[in-house]
Phi, psi and omega in degrees: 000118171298147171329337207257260194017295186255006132322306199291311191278359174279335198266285183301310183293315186303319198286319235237334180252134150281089229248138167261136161272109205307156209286008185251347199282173169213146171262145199202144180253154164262118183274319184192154174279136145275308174123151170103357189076067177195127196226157161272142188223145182225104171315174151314326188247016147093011167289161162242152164186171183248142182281122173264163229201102182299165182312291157357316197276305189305115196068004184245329191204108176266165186232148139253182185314129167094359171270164190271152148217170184260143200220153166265104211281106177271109204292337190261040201248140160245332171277281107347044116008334179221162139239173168293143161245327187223075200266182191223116173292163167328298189290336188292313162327314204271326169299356199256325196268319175278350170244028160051021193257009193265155205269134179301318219277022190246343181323155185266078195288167189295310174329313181271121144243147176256135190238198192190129181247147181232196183281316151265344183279351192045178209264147160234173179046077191293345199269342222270015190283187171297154168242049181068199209269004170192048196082252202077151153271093179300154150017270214294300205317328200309296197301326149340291164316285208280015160281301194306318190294321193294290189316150144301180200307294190311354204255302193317315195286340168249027107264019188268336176245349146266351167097150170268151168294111233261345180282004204231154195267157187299184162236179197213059187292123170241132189221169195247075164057334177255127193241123187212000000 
């Protein structure tokens, strides 16, 4: 099976199965990327350790900061503690959330989404990282908003799809009342 192949069905299972975790598993947030395909991660009950992120996974489906995955717990790790097993989408969350299997301390505030980007699917939730200590609104979200209100339409829909840019400092237009 060629590399496309096998990217297209690694790409439908992540998307496409509504996956239960089995009683050995533990649901896990992604806290921070490490590199190398290793991320920190924080259970339910509030260990932190870090997670690999099997071969399978790799050039086919990235995870960031605030997204859920489901993990294997490797007992014999000093370090290493999990793989990915599983990552979890909105929809995947809310079947998870309707079968009552989902962890309370995991609830979801209105500010945070957690996305997940793939090779086509593009990003969500761009916001979906930690938000300072119990949600909240950050910074950048504010500034976000009041860049969006100033612009026009046409600026909305292309940063509505790229996102604003972090290299460019906010700008700050002041006018003196007379409009002519």
């Amino acid at each position: 099976m060629s590399e496309a192949t096998k990217r297209k069905h690694v790409k439908r299972e992540v998307l496409e199965e509504f996956v239960i975790p089995e009683p050995n598993q533990i649901i896990a947030k992604i806290s921070s990327g490490r590199g190398n395909n290793f991320h920190d991660v924080i259970t339910e009950d509030g260990k932190s350790f870090i997670a690999s992120m099997p071969r399978k996974f790799r050039k086919s489906v990235w995870i960031k900061r605030g997204d859920y995955v489901i993990l294997d717990p490797i007992l014999e790790g000093n370090k290493v503690k999990g793989e990915i097993v599983h990552i979890l989408y909105p929809q995947q969350i809310q079947y998870l959330k309707d079968e009552q299997l989902w962890p309370t301390c995991f609830t979801m505030t209105p500010g945070e989404e957690g996305g997940v980007t793939g090779e086509e699917g593009g990003v969500t939730g761009k916001e979906g990282g930690v938000t300072g200590e119990e949600g909240g609104v950050t910074g950048e979200e504010q500034r976000h908003s009041e860049i969006e209100e100033e612009s026009s339409s046409e600026e909305d829909s292309l940063e509505a799809l790229l996102g604003p840019n972090p290299n460019h400092p906010p700008t700050l237009v002041i006018s003196d009342g007379d409009s002519n």
